[in-house]
C-alpha positions in Angstrom: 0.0 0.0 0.0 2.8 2.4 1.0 4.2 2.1 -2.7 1.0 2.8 -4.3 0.6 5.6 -2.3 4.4 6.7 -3.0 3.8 5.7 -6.9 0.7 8.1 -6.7 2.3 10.9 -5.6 5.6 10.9 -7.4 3.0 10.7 -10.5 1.5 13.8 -9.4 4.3 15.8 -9.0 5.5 14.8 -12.5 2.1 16.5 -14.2 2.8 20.3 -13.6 6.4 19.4 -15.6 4.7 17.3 -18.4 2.1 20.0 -18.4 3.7 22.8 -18.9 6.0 21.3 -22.0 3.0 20.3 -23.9 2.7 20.8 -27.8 -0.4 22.7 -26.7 1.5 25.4 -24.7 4.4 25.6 -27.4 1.4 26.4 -29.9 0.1 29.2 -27.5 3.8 30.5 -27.3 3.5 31.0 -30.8 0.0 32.2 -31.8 -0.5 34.4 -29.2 1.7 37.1 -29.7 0.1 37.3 -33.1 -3.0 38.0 -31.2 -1.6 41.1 -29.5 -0.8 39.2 -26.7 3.2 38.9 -26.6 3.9 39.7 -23.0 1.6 36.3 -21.6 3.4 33.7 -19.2 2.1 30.4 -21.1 3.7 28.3 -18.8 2.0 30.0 -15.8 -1.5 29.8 -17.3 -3.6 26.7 -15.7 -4.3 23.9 -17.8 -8.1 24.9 -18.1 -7.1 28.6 -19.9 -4.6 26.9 -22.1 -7.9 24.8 -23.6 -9.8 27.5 -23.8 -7.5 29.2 -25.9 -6.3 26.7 -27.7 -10.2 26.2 -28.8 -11.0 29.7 -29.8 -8.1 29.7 -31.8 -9.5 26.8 -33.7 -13.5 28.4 -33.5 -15.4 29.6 -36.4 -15.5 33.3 -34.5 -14.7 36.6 -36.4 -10.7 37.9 -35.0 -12.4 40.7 -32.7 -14.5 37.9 -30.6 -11.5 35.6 -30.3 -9.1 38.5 -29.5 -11.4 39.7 -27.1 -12.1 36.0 -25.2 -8.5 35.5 -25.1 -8.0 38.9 -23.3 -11.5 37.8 -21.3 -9.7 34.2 -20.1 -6.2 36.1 -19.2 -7.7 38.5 -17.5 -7.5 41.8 -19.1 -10.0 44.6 -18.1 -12.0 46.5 -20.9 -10.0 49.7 -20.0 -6.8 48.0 -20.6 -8.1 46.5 -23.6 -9.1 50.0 -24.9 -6.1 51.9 -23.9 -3.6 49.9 -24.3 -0.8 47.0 -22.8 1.5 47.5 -20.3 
């Protein structure tokens, strides 16, 4: 039982590694900045925003709504949005 439970958990610290090399995140790394959004972490996002991304980069939405639901999902207020990045 004690190796299971050891197995388990050296498995689970393993993921946020493996995660965060991921042919998903590597995509992201390159896409977004042609998005206007050059100065994102991708390795800090959380798997579930790296999805979300990832599959309104692959919607049928016009370039405003998946700019603006990228911005939505990392957090970017509407005044930033409208006067600019950091």
């Amino acid at each position: 039982m004690k190796r299971l439970t050891l197995a388990a958990l050296l498995t689970a610290l393993a993921l946020p590694v493996a995660a965060s090399q991921t042919p998903m995140r590597e995509h992201l790394k390159q896409e977004l900045p042609t998005w206007g959004y050059s100065d994102v972490d991708v390795d800090g996002l959380t798997r579930a925003q790296v999805v979300h991304i990832n599959h309104l980069l692959h919607s049928n939405k016009s370039p405003a709504q998946i700019r603006g639901n990228i911005g939505a999902i990392l957090g970017d207020s509407l005044l930033k949005t409208l006067f600019g990045r950091r």
